[in-house]
N, CA, C and O of each residue as an XYZ file, in Angstrom:
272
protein
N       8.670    152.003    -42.129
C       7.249    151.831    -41.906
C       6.549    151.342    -43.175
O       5.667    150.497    -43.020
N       6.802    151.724    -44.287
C       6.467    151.509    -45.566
C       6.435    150.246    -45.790
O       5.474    149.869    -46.460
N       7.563    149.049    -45.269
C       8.113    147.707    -45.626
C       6.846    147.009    -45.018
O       6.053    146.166    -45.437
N       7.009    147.811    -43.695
C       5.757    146.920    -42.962
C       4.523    147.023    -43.724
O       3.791    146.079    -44.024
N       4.412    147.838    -43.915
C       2.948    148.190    -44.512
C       3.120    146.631    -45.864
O       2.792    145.454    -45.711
N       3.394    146.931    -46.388
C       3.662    146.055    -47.599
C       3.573    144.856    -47.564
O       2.915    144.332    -48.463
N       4.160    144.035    -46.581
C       3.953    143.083    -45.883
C       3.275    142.495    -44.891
O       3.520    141.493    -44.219
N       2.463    143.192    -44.893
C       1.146    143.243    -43.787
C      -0.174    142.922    -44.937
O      -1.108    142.141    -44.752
N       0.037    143.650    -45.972
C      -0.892    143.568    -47.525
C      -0.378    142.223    -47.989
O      -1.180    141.390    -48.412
N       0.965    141.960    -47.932
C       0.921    140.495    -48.920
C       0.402    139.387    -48.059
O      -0.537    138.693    -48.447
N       1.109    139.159    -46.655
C       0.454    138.714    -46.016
C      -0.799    138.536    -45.430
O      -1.047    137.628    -44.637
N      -1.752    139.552    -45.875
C      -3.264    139.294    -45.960
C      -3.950    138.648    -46.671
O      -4.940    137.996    -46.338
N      -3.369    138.797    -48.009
C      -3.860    138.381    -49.944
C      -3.476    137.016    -49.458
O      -4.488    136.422    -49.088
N      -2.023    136.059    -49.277
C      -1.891    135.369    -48.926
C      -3.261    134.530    -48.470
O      -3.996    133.737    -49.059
N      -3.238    135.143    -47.022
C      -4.069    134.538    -45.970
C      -5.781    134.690    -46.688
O      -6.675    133.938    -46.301
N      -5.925    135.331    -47.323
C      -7.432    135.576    -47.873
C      -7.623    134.409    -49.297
O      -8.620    133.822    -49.717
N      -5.822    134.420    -49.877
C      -6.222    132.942    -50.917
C      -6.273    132.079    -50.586
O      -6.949    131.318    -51.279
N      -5.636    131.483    -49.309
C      -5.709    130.548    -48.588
C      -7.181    129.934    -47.808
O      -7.653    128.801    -47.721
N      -7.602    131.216    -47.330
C      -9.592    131.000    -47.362
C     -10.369    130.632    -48.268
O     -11.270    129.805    -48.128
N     -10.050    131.282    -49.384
C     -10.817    131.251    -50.678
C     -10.546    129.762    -50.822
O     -11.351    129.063    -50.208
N      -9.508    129.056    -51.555
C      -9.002    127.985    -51.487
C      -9.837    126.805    -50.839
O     -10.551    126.035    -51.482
N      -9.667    126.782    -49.640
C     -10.390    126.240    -48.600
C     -11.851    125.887    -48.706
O     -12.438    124.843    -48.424
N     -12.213    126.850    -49.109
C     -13.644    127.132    -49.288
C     -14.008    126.569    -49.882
O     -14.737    125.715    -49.377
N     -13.836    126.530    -51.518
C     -14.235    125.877    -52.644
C     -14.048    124.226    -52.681
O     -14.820    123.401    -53.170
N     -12.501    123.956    -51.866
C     -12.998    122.457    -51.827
C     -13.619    122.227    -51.012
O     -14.106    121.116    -51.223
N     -14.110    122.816    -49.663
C     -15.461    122.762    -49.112
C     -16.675    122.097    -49.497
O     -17.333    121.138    -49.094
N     -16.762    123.224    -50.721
C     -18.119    123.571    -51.356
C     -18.256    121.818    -52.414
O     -19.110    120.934    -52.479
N     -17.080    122.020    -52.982
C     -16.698    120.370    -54.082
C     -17.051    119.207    -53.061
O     -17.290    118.079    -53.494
N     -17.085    119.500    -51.644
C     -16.894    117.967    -50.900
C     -18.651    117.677    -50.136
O     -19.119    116.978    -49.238
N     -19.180    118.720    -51.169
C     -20.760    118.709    -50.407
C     -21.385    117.279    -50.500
O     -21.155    116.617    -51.512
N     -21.972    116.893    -49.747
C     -22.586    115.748    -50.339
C     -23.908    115.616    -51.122
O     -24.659    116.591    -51.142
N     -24.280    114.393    -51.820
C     -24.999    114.291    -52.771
C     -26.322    114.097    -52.302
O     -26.670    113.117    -51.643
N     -26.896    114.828    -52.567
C     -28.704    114.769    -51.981
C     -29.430    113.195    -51.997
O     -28.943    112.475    -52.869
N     -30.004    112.857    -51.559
C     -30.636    112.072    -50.993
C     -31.377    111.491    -52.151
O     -31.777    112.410    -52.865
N     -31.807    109.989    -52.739
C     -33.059    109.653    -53.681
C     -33.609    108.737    -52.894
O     -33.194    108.292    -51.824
N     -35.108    108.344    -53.830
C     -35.493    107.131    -53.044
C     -35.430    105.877    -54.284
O     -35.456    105.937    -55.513
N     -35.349    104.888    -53.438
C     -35.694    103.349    -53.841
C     -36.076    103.382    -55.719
O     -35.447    102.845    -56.631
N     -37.251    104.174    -55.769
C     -37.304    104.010    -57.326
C     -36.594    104.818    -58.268
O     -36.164    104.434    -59.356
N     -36.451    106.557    -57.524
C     -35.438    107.044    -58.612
C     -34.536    106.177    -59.074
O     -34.568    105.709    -60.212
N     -33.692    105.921    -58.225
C     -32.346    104.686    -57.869
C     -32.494    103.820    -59.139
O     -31.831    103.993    -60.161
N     -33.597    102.705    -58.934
C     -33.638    101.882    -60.188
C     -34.223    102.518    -61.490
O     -34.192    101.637    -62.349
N     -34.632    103.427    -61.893
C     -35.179    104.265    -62.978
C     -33.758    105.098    -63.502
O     -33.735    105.700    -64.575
N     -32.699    105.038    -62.658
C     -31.887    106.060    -63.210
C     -30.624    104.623    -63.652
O     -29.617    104.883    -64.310
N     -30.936    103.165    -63.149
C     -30.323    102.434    -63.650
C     -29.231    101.884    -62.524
O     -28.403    101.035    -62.854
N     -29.277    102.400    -61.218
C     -28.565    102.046    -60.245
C     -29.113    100.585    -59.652
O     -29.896     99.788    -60.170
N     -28.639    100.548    -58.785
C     -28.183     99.437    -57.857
C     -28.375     99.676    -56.370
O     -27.708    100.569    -55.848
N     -29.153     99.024    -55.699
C     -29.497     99.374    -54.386
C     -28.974     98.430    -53.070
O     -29.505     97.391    -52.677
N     -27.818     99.080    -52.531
C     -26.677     98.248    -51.587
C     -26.721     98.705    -50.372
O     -26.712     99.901    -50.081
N     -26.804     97.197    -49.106
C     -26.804     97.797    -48.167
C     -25.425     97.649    -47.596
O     -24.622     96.745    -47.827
N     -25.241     99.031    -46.555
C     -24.141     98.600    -45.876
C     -24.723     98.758    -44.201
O     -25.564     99.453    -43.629
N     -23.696     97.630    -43.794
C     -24.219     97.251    -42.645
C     -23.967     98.556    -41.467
O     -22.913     99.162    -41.274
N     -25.343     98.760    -40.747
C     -25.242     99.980    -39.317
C     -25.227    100.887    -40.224
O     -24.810    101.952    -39.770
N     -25.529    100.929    -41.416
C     -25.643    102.832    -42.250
C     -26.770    102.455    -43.070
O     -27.340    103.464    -43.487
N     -27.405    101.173    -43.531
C     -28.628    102.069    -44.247
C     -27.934    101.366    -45.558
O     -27.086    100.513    -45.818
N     -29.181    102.617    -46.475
C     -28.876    101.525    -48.127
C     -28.445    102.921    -49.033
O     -28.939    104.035    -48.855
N     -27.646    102.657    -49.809
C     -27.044    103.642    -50.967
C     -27.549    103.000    -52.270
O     -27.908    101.826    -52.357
N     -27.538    104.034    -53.430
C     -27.647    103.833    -54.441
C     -26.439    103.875    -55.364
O     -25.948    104.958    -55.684
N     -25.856    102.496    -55.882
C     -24.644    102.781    -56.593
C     -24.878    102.966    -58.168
O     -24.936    102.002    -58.932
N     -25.025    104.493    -58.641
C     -25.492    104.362    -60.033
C     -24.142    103.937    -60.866
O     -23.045    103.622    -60.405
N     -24.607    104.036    -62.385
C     -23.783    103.312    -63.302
C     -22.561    103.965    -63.421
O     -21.604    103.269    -63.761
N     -22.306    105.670    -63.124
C     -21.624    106.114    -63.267
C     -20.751    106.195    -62.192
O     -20.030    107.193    -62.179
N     -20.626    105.334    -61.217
C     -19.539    105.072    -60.155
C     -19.874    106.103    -58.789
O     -19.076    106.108    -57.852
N     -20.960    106.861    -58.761
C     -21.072    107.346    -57.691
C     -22.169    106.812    -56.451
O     -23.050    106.274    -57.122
N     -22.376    106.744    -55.706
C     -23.361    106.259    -54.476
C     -24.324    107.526    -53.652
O     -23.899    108.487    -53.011
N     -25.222    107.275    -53.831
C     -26.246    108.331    -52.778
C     -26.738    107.405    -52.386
O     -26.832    106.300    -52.921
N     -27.328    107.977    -50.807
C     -27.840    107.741    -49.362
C     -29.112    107.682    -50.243
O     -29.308    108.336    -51.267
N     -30.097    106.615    -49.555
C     -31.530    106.316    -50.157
C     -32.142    106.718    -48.849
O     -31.859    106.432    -47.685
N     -33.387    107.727    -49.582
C     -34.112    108.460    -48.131
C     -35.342    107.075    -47.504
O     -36.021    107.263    -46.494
């Protein structure tokens, strides 16, 4: 009964790092809030449309936000 027990605990920790895990690249894959039109060029970006989605801001540092 003991074995079980034991293995019922690792197999939880397991399954609970495996959530945790999960989670956080979750949290890393959030997306980037929204600017408008002038932040965009004030912060030195680039304002691109793509076609059927609208216009993004591609700043200098290689990333893109959705323009509200």
């Amino acid at each position: 009964m003991g074995m079980r027990r034991i293995l019922g605990l690792a197999l939880a920790a397991v399954t609970l790092a495996g959530v945790s895990a999960v989670g956080a690249v979750s949290a890393g894959a959030a997306p980037s809030p929204n600017i408008s039109r002038e932040e965009c060029t004030a912060a030195g970006g680039q304002i691109v449309a793509r076609p059927y989605a609208g216009y993004t801001c591609a700043l200098p540092d290689g990333t893109q936000q959705a323009i509200t």
